[in-house]
N, C-alpha and C positions, 0 to 999 in steps of 0.2 A: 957825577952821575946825574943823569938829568932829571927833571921831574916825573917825567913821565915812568922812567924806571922805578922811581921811588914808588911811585902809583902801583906799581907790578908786582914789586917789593915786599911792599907795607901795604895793607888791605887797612882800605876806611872803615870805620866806624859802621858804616852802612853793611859793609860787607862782613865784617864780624856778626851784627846781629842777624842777615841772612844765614852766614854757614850756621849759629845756633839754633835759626827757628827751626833749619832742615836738621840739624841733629834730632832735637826735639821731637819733628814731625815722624822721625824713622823709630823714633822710642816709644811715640805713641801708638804708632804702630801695630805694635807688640802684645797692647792693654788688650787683657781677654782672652789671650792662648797660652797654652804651655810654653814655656821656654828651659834651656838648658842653662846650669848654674853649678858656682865651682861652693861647695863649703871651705870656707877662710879661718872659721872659728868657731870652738864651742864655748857661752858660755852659760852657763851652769843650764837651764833649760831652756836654752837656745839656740838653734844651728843658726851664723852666719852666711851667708850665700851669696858670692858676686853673680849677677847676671849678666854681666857684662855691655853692661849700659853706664859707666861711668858713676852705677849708685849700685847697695847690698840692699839688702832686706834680711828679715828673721824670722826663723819658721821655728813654733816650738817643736820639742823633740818627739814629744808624743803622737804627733801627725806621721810619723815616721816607724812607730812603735805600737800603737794604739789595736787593740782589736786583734791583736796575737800577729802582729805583722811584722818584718825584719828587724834587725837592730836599728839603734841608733845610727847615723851616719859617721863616718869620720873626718878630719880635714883634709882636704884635697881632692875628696870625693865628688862625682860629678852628679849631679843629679837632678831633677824634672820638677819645675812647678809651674804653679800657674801666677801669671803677671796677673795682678789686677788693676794696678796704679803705678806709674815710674817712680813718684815721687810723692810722700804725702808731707806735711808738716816738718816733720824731724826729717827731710830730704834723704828720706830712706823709701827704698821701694815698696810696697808690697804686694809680697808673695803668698803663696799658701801649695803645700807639698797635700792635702786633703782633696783641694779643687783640681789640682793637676791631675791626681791619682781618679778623681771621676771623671772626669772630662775621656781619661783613656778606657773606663770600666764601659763608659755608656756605647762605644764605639764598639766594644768586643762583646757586651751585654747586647745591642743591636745585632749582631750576627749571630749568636747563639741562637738572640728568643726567633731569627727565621727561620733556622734551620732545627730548630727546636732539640738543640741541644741541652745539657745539663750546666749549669753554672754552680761554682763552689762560693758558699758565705761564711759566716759565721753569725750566729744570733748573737746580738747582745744588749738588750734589751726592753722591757714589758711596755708595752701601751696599750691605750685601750683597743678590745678587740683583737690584739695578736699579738705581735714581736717586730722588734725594728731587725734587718738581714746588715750585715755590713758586707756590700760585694765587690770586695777589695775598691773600697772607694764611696761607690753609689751604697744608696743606704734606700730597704726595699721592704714592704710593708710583710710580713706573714701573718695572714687570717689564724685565729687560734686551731677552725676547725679542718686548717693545712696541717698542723703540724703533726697528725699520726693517726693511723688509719684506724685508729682506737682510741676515744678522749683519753688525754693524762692528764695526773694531779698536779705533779712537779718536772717541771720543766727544767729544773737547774742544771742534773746534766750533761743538757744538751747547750745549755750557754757557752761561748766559747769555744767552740771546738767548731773547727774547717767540715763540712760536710756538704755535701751537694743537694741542690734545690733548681726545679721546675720553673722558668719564668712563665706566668699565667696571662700577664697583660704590661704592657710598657706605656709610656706617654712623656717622651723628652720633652715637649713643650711645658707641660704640666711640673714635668721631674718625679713622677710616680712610676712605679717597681709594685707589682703585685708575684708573689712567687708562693711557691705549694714545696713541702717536703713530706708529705702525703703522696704525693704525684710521683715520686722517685721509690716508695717503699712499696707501694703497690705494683709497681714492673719492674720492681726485682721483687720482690716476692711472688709477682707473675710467674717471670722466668725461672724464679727456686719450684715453685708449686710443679710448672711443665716440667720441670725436668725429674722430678717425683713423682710425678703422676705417669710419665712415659717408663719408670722404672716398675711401677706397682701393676697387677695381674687380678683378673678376677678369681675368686675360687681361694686365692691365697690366706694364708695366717699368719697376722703379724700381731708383735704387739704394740700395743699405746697407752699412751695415757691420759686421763680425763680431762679433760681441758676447763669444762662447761657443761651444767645440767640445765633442761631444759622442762617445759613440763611434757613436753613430745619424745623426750630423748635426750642422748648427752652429746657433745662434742667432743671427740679424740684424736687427742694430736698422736699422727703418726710420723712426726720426725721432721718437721717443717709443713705440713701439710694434715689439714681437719678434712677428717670422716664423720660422719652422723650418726649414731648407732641411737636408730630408732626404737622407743619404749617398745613396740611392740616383738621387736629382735633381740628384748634384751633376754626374755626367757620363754618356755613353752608355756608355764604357766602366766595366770593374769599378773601383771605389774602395773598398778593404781598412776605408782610415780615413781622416776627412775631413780629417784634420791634413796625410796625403797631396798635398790642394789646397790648402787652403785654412789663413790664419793669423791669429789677434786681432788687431782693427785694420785688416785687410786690407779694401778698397772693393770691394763686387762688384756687377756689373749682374744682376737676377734678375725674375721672374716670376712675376706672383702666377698661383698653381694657383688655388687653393682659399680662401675665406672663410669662416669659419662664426661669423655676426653676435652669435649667444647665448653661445657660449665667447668670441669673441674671436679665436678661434683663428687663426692663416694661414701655409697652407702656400706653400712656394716653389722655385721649384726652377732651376738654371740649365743645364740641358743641353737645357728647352725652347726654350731661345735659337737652338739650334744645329740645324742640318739630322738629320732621324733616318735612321741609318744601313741602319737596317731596312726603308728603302722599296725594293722594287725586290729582295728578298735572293732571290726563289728564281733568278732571272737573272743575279744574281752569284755564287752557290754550289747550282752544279745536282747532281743527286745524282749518284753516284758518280764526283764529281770531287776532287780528289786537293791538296790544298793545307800549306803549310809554316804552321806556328803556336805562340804558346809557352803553356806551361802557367804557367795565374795562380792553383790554388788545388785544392788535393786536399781529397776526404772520402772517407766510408765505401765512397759506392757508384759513386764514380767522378774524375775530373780535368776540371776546363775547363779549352779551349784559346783563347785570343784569335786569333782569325784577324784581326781586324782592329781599331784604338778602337772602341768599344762595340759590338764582334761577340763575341760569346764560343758555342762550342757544347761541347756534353758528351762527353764519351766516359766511356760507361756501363764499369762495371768486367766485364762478360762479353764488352765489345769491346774488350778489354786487348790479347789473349795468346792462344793458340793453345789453347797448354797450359798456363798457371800460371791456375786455374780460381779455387780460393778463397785467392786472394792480396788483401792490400790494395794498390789502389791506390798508393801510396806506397810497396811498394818493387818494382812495375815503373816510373813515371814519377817526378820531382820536379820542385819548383817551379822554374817561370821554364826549365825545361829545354825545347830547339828538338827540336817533333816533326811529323814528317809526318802526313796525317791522311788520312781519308775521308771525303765529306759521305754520309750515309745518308739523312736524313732532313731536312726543311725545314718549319719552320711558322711563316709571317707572321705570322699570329691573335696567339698564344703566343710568340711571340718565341724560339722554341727551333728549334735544329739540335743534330741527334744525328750523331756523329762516331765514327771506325772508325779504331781504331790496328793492331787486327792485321790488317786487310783491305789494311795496306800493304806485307805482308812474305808471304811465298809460305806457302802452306797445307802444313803439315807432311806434313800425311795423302797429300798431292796429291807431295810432292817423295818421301816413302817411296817409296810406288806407282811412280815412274818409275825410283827407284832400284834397288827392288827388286820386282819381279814378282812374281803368284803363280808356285809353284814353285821360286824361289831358296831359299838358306838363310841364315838369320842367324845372331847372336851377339850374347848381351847378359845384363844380370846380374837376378839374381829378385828383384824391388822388394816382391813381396808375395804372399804364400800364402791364398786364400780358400778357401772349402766347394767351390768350381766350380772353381777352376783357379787356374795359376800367371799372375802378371803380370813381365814381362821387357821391362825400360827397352833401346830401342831410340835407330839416328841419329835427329835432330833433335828431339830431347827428348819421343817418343812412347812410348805404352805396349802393348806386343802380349798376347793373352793364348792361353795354353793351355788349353783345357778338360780337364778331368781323362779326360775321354770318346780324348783324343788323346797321354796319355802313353806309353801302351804297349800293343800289339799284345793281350798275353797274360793282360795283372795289370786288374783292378781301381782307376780311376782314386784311388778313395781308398785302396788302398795306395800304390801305383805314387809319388802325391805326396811320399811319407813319404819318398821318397830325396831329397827338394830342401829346402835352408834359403835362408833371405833371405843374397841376399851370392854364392850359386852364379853360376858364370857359366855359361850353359847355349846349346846350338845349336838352331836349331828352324827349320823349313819354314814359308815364307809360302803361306798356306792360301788365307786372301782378307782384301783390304785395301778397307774401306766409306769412301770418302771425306766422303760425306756425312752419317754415323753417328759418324765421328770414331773406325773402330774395325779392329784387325787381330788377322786370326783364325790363330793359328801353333799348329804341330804338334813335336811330340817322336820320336813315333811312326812318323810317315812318313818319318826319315831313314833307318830299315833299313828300309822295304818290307812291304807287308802277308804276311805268313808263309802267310793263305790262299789271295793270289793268285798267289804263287810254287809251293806247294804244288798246285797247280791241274792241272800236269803232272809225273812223275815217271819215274823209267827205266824202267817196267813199265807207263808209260801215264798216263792221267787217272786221277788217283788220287779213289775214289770210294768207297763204303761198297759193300763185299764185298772192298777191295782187300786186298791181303798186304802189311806191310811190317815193317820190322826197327826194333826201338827200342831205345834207351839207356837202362839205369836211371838215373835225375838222384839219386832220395830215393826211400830204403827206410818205410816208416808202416805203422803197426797196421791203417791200413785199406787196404792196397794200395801199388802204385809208384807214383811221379810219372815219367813217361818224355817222353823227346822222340823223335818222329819223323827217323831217320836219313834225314839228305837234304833235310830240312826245317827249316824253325823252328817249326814247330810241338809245342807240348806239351799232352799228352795223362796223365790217371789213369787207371789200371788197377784197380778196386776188388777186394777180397779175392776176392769172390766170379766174377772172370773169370779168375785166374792159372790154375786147371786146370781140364781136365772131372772128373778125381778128389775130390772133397773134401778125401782124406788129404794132399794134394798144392798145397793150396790156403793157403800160409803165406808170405809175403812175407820170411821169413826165409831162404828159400831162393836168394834173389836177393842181388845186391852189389850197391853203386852203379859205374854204366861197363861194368858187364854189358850184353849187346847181345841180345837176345830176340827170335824170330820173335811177329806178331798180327796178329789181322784186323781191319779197320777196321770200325766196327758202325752208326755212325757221321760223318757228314761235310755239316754244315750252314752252306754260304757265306753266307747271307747274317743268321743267325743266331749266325755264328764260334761253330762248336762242333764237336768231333772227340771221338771215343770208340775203343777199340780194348780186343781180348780176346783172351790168350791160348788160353781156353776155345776160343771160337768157331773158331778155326782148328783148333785138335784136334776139334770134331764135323765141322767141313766134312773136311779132308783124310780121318776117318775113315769118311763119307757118299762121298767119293770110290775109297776105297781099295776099300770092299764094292764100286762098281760096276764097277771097275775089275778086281779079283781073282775075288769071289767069285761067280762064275757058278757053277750047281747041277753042273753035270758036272766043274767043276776038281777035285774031292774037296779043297781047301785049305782047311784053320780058319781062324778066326778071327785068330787069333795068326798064323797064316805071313800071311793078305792084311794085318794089322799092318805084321807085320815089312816085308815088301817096301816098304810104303807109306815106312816109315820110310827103308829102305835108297836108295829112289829119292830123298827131299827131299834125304838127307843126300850125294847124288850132284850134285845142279844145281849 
C-alpha cells in the first residue's frame, strides 16, 4: 500500500488535533443554552446526566424538587438543563436544571407580562420589603403592600402553596420580576362583587353581618359584598355612635336604600324597617303644647330634646332663658337632663320642631310689672354705668335702667352720674315696665318730687316771675351766688351783674354762705325747668314803687326821704 494511502488511512497528528479542536469548537457551542440530557445515575443527592458531549455533569436533586415542584428524576430520564461549561477541572461538565428551568420561565413570563396574563408562583421567602415569588424557575420580587388588599400579620399560609400573581414590571437585562397578588384578588373580587351586585334590588331585605364599625356607620357583609349602613339609618331615633347599636359579628336584617352599579357602592339602612315616627307629627305635637323630654346633645346654638325615639326638636339658644341672653347653651341645660318644653313650631317636610324652654316658666318682665307697678319704688345694686344711664339688677333676675335725663331734678345728667359706682345699692321709682320690649324705665329723681311742681305754689301765692322771694346763699363765686329758694327746692344763680342796682355794690364778697337775701324772680320757665332771680331787679321795682307811692309833686319829699320810708316800710312787714 503506498504512502499516499497510508496518508488517507492514518490521519497525522496534525489532523487529529484539527478533528479535536472542531469537536471542542461544536461543544463550545452549546456554553450558555439549554441542552437535552439523559440521567445515567443517582447518587445519594445527585442526579448524573449525559449531555451528550462525551462528558456528564451533576445537578443536585433539589433543583428538581425544590419549591413544591415534580419529583425527583429517575435514570434514564431525559431531561433539560442548562450548559454553562463543557468541562471544568474534574472534566465534568456543568450543568444546572435551576438555570435551564429560567431561561424557559423568562420566555413564557415575557408573553404573559404582554398580554397581561396571570402567571402561577409560589412564595417562598421573606426579604426585605416583600417576599421572593418562585415562577417556576425565575425568582420575582413581591412588594409586602402586593400581597393583600388588606395588610396581614402572618403570611405563613400563603408560603408554599401555587397561586396566581400579576406581573407588574419585568427587566431581563436587569433579571428583575416585580409581580402583585393584590392585582389578582381585587378582579376577582371585582367580578365576585358584579356578580352580587347585578343580583341585589333596591327596596330589598336581606340579611348581613357586621363587618366594620365606623364612627359614620358600620360595614355589612352581605355575602361576599359590603353595604354601608350609615349612623344616621341606623335608627329614627339619635345614635351618638354606631357601636351604641350595633356590634362585629352581630346578624342584622337591613334594606337596601340605594345601589350605585358603577362604584359598587350600597347603601343600607335599618330603621327603614321600622314605622316612621314622623307621620302624623303635627297632631301629635300641636303648637304651643307643652311636653316633658330629655336632652340628648348640646352645641353652640342650641340643645335637642328627645320627646320621643326618633323625635328629637331643638331649642334654639334665644329660647333658653329669659334673661341669660349670650350664655352657651351648656350652662343653662346639660346632657340627658329631664326638661319641660314648648312645641313652637312643627315642620313634617324637614323633619324639624322648634321647642321653647323659657316659654315654660313665667315671663320675668310680666311677674315684675305685677309685682311692682308703675309708681312703686325699688331697690337694687348698679350692674353698669353707660353714656345714657345707670343699669340697676332688680327681683327676678331683670335689669331696669335710669336715664341720666332722670337722676336729678337740678344737676345735669352727666354730672349727677358721677355720684354712682358699680356695686352702689341705689332706690328708684318704677317709671314704666315694657313687657314686650323686655324693658324698665326707673327714676332717681322722682323720689323727692319735681322742685318745679311743688314750687308752683308758695305762701305769697303762684310763684311766678315778678314774684319776691327770700333765698339762701349755698356758694359764694367770682361770678355770683348759687342760692336756693327758701321754701323751695329749687336753685337758682344770681350773676355778678344782678347783686345790686349800684355797681360799687355789686361784689359777691359781700355775701356769706347761709345768708338769707331778699330777690325777685326774673324768671320762671316750667316746662323748660329754669328759674332766675336778681337782687338788682327788686331794688328798681321797690324803688319804681316807692317814687309812686311818695313822691307826688305837692309832698315837697326828696329823693332820699321817699327812699328812706320805702325802706322803713319793707324793713316793717
Amino acid at each position: 500500500m503506498s504512502s499516499a494511502s497510508n496518508a488517507g488511512m492514518n490521519p497525522t497528528r496534525d489532523d487529529f488535533a484539527a478533528l479535536l479542536a472542531e469537536s471542542y469548537g461544536e461543544s463550545e457551542a452549546f456554553e450558555g443554552s439549554v441542552v437535552k440530557g439523559r440521567v445515567v445515575a443517582i447518587e445519594k443527592d445527585v442526579a448524573v446526566i449525559d449531555i451528550g458531549l462525551k462528558t456528564e455533569g451533576r445537578v443536585p436533586l433539589k433543583e428538581f424538587t425544590g419549591h413544591g415542584r415534580d419529583a425527583a428524576p429517575q435514570v434514564g430520564e431525559e431531561v433539560e438543563v442548562y450548559l454553562e461549561r463543557v468541562e471544568n477541572a474534574l472534566g465534568e461538565a456543568v450543568i444546572s436544571r435551576d438555570k435551564a428551568r429560567r431561561e424557559e420561565s423568562w420566555v413564557k413570563l415575557e408573553k404573559a407580562f404582554e398580554a397581561g396574563e396571570k402567571v402561577e408562583g409560589v412564595i417562598f421567602n421573606q426579604v426585605k420589603g416583600g417576599f421572593t415569588v418562585d415562577l417556576d424557575g425565575a425568582v420575582a420580587f413581591l412588594p409586602r403592600s402586593q400581597v393583600d388588599i388588606r395588610p396581614i400579620r402572618d403570611v405563613t399560609p400563603l408560603l408554599g402553596v401555587p397561586q396566581p400573581f400579576q406581573i407588574l414590571k419585568m427587566d431581563r437585562r436587569r433579571g428583575n420580576i416585580v409581580v402583585s397578588r393584590r392585582t389578582v384578588l381585587e378582579e376577582s373580587r371585582a367580578e365576585q362583587r358584579h356578580e352580587i351586585v347585578a343580583n341585589l334590588e333596591e327596596g330589598v331585605t336581606i340579611d348581613g353581618v357586621v363587618k366594620n364599625i365606623t364612627d359614620y356607620g358600620a360595614f355589612v357583609d352581605l355575602g361576599g359584598i359590603d353595604g354601608l349602613l350609615h349612623v344616621t339609618d341606623i335608627a329614627w331615633r339619635r345614635v351618638n355612635h354606631p357601636s351604641e347599636v350595633l356590634s362585629i359579628g352581630q346578624t342584622v336584617k337591613v334594606k337596601i336604600i340605594k345601589i350605585n352599579h358603577e362604584t359598587h357602592r350600597i347603601s343600607l339602612g335599618m330603621k327603614q324597617l321600622l314605622d316612621d315616627p314622623w307621620q302624623g307629627i303635627e297632631a301629635k305635637y300641636p303648637i304651643n303644647a307643652r311636653f316633658h323630654g330629655r336632652v340628648t346633645n348640646i352645641t353652640d346654638y342650641g340643645a335637642f330634646v328627645e320627646l320621643e325615639p326618633g323625635i328629637e326638636g331643638l331649642i334654639h339658644v334665644s329660647e333658653m332663658s329669659w334673661t341669660k341672653k349670650n350664655v352657651h347653651p351648656g350652662k343653662i341645660v346639660s346632657t340627658s337632663q329631664e326638661v319641660d318644653v314648648q312645641v313652637l313650631e312643627v315642620d313634617s317636610v324637614k323633619r324639624r320642631i322648634s321647642l321653647g324652654l323659657k316659654q315654660t316658666l313665667q315671663n320675668p318682665w310680666e311677674a315684675f310689672a305685677e309685682k311692682h307697678p308703675g309708681g312703686s319704688d325699688v331697690e337694687g345694686e348698679v350692674k353698669n354705668k353707660t353714656e345714657f344711664g345707670l343699669f340697676i339688677g332688680l327681683d327676678g333676675d331683670v335689669d331696669g335702667m335710669v336715664h341720666l335725663s332722670d337722676l336729678d331734678w337740678n344737676r345735669p345728667g352727666e354730672q349727677a352720674i358721677e355720684d354712682y359706682k358699680k356695686g352702689d345699692v341705689v332706690r328708684a321709682r318704677v317709671l314704666d315696665v315694657d313687657v314686650e320690649k323686655e324693658r324698665i324705665s326707673l327714676g332717681v329723681k322722682q323720689l323727692g318730687g319735681d322742685p318745679f311742681a311743688t314750687a308752683a305754689t308758695g305762701e305769697d301765692g303762684e310763684l311766678k316771675k315778678g314774684s319776691i322771694v327770700t333765698c339762701e346763699v349755698l356758694e359764694v363765686k367770682d361770678g355770683g351766688l348759687e342760692v336756693k329758694i327758701v321754701g323751695t327746692d329749687l336753685q337758682a344763680f344770681i350773676k355778678r351783674s344782678e347783686l345790686a342796682r349800684d355797681r360799687a355794690d355789686q361784689r359777691p364778697d359781700r355775701f356769706a354762705v347761709g345768708e338769707k337775701v331778699d330777690a325777685r324772680v326774673t324768671l320762671f320757665d316750667r316746662k323748660a325747668r329754669k328759674v332766675a332771680v336778681s337782687i338788682k331787679a327788686l331794688e328798681v321795682a321797690e324803688e319804681k314803687e316807692a317814687i309812686a307811692q311818695y313822691g307826688s309833686a305837692d309832698s315837697g319829699a326828696s329823693l332820699g326821704d321817699i327812699l328812706g320810708a320805702a325802706l322803713k316800710a319793707r324793713e316793717t312787714k
